[in-house]
Legacy VTK file of the C-alpha trace (Angstrom):
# vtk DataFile Version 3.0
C-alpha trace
ASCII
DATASET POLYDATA
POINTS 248 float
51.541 124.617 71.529
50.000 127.965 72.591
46.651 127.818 70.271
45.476 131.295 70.335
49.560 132.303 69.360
50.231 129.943 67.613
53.736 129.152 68.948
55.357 125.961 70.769
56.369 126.650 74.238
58.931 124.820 75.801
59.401 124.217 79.571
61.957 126.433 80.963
64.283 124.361 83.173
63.376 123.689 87.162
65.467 125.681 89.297
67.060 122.691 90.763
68.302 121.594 87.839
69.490 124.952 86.631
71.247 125.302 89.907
72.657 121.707 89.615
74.107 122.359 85.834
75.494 125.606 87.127
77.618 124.761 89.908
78.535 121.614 88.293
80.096 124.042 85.428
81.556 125.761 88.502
83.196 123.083 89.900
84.622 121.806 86.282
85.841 125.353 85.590
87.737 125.524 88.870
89.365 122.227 88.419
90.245 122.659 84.771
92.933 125.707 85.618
96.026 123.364 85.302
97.703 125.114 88.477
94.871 124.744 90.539
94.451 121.092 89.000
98.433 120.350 90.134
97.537 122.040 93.808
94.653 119.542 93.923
96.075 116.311 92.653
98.994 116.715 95.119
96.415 116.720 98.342
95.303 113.125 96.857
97.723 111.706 99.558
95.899 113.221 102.480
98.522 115.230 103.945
97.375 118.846 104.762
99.821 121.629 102.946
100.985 125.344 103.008
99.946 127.846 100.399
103.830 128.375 100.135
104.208 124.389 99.271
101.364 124.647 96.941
102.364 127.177 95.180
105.703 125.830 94.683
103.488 122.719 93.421
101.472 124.651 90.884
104.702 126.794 89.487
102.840 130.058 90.804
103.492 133.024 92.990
102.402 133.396 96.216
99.848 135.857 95.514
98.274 134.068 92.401
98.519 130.855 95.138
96.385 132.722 97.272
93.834 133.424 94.561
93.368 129.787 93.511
93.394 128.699 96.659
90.453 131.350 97.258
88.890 129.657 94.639
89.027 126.357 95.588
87.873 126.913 99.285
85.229 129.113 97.946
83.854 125.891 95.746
83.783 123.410 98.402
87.111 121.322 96.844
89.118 122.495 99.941
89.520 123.219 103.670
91.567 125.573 105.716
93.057 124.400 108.691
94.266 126.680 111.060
97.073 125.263 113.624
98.647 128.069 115.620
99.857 130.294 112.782
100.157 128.075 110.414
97.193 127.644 107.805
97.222 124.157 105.526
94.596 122.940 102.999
93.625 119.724 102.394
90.923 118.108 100.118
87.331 118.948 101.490
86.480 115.546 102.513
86.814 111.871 99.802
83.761 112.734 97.960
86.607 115.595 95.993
89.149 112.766 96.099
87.107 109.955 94.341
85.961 112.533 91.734
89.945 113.760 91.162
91.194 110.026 90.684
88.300 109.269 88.113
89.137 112.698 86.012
92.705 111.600 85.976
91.463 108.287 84.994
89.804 110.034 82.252
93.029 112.088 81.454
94.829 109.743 80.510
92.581 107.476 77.831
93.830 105.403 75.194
93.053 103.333 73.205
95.698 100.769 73.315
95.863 98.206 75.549
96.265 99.284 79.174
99.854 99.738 80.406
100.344 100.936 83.718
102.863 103.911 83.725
102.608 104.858 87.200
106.259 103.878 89.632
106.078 100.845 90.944
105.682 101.985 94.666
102.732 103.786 94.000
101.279 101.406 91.687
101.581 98.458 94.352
99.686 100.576 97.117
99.334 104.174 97.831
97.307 106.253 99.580
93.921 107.888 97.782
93.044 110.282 100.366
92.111 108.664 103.503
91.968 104.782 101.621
94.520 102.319 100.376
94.612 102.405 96.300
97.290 100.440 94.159
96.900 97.257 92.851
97.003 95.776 96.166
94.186 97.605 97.113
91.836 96.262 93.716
92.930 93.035 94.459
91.416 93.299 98.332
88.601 95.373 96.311
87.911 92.039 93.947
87.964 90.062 96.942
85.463 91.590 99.074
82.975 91.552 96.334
83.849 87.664 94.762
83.646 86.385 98.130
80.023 88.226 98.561
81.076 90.351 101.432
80.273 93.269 99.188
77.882 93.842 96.254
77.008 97.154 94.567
73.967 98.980 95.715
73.087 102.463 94.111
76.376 103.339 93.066
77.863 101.916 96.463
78.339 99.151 98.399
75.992 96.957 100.725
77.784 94.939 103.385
76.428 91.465 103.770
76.138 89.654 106.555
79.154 87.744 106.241
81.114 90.665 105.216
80.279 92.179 108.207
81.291 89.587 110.480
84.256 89.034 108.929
85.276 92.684 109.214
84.056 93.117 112.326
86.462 89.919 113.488
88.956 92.082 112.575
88.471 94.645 115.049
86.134 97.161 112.774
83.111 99.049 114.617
80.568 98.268 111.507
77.591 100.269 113.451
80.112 103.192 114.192
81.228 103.496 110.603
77.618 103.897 109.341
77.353 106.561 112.042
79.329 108.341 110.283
78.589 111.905 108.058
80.039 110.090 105.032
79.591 107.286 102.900
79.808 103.995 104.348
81.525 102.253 101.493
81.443 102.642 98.007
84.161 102.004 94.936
86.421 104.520 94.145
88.351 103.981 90.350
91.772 103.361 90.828
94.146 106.318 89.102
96.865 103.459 88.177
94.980 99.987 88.031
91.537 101.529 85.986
89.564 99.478 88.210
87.703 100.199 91.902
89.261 99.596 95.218
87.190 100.609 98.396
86.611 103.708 99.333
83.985 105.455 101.894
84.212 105.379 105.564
85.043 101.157 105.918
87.601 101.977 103.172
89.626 104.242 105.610
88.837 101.888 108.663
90.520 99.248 106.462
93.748 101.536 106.087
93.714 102.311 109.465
93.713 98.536 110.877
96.594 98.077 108.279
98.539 100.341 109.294
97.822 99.471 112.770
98.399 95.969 112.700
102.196 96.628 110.348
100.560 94.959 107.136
101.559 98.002 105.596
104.016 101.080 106.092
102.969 104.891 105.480
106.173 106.581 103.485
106.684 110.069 105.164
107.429 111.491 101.559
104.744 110.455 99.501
101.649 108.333 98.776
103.377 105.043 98.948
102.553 102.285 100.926
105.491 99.541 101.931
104.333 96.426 101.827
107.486 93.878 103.287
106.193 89.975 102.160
105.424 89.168 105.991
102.696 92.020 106.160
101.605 90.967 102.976
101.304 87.675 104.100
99.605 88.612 107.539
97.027 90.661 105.688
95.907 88.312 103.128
95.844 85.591 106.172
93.584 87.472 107.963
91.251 88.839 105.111
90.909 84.882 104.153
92.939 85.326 100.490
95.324 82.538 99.699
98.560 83.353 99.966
99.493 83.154 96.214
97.139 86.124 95.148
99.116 87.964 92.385
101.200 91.193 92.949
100.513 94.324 91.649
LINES 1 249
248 0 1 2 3 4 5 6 7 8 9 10 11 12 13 14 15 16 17 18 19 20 21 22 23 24 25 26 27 28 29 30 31 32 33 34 35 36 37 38 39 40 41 42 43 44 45 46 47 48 49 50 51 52 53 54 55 56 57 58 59 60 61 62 63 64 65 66 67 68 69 70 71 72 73 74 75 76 77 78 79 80 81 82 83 84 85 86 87 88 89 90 91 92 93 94 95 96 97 98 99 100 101 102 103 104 105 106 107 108 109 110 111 112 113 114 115 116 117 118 119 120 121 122 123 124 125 126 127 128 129 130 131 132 133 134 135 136 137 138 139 140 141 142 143 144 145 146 147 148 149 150 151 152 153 154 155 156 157 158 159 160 161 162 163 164 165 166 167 168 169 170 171 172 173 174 175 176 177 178 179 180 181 182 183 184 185 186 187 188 189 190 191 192 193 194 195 196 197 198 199 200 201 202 203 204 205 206 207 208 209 210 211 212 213 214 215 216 217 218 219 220 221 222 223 224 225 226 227 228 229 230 231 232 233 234 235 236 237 238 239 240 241 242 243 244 245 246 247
C-alpha cells in the first residue's frame, strides 16, 4: 500500500508474461476460425498442400483461402514451400501438430465412457505429422516406457540406457537425433486412443525404420498406416513385445 496515498498498488504484469498471454490469445484466435481449423487438421498427415486443395478443404474461396492462409503463416502454425511454381503449406514443424491432436482431444469430451469413433484404419495406425499414432502406436508407446526404455522427464522423455541400446540395435543414430533442432522425444496424446504415443525427433526415426523395414505401409490417400500380420509380427519381434500384444 502507497502510505502517503493511501491506495494499494498492484504489480503491473512483466512484459514477458504480457507478451506470452498475448500471442498465446493469438494463436487460439487463429485456430478457433473453423475454416482455418479444417485447413489445419487436414496437414496432420504431413503431406504438404495447395491453397486451391485447402480451400476446397475449408469450404472457402480462393481469395478468403489466401487470407487464412496469410494468417496462419503469419502466426508461425504454417510454412510455404515453394517448388517451381507451385506453392504448398504444411504444418510449421510437430510442436503445431502435438498441440492440434490434444485440442481435438479436447473437442471431443464426454463424459461417458470412452468409445473410439474414429475408422478403423486410422484408429489402428496413422500418421500424426511426421510420427506413427493409432492404437498401434500407444501400444509401442506403453511399451517403451513399461519396459524402462523411456520415463517422463519435464514434460518429455529421457532415454535410458537400455532404451538406447535397444534402439540403436535397430539401426537408429541416438547421438544424431539429439542433434537435432527439435525435441528428442516426448508424448504426444493420441486424437483416437486418448492416450500418448511417441512423438519428437526418435518418434519420426521410429516411423521411418518402419516404413523402411515393410512393418508398415504409407496409404497414398490418407493418414493410414497398413499393417499386414507379418509386419506386425516382424515389428513387435524386433521391438522385444510378445507376439500376442492386443490390436487396436
Amino acid at each position: 500500500m502507497d502510505a502517503a496515498r493511501g491506495k494499494t498498488i498492484i504489480p503491473a504484469a512483466t512484459d514477458a508474461a504480457s507478451t506470452a498471454d498475448d500471442r498465446l490469445a493469438r494463436i487460439a484466435a487463429a485456430i478457433a476460425e473453423p475454416a482455418r481449423a479444417r485447413m489445419l487438421c487436414s496437414l496432420l498427415d504431413g503431406h504438404a498442400r495447395t491453397s486451391t486443395e485447402l480451400s476446397v478443404v475449408a469450404g472457402v474461396g480462393a481469395s478468403t483461402a489466401s487470407a487464412h492462409l496469410a494468417r496462419l503463416q503469419e502466426d508461425g502454425l504454417l510454412r510455404l514451400l515453394a517448388q517451381g511454381r507451385h506453392r504448398y503449406y504444411s504444418l510449421a514443424g510437430g510442436e503445431v501438430a502435438a498441440a492440434l491432436e490434444a485440442l481435438l482431444v479436447v473437442a471431443n469430451v464426454q463424459r461417458a465412457a470412452f468409445v473410439p469413433t474414429t475408422p478403423d484404419r486410422l484408429r489402428e495406425a496413422r500418421t500424426c505429422y511426421d510420427h506413427m499414432a493409432g492404437a498401434l502406436a500407444v501400444m509401442l508407446n506403453d511399451h517403451f516406457v513399461a519396459a524402462g526404455w523411456l520415463a517422463e522427464e519435464d514434460g518429455g522423455y529421457a532415454l535410458s540406457a537400455e532404451g538406447e541400446a535397444r534402439f540403436a540395435a535397430l539401426g537408429l543414430d541416438i547421438a544424431a537425433l539429439r542433434g537435432q533442432r527439435r525435441r528428442f522425444a516426448c508424448p504426444c496424446l493420441d486424437w483416437s486412443e486418448r492416450r500418448p504415443h511417441l512423438g519428437g525427433a526418435l518418434g519420426a526415426a521410429l516411423l521411418r525404420l518402419a516404413l523402411q523395414k515393410g512393418w508398415v505401409e504409407q496409404d497414398l490417400d490418407s493418414r493410414a498406416l497398413g499393417v499386414a500380420p507379418q509386419g506386425r509380427r516382424r515389428m513387435l519381434a524386433a521391438l522385444g513385445i510378445s507376439g500376442d500384444a492386443p490390436r487396436g
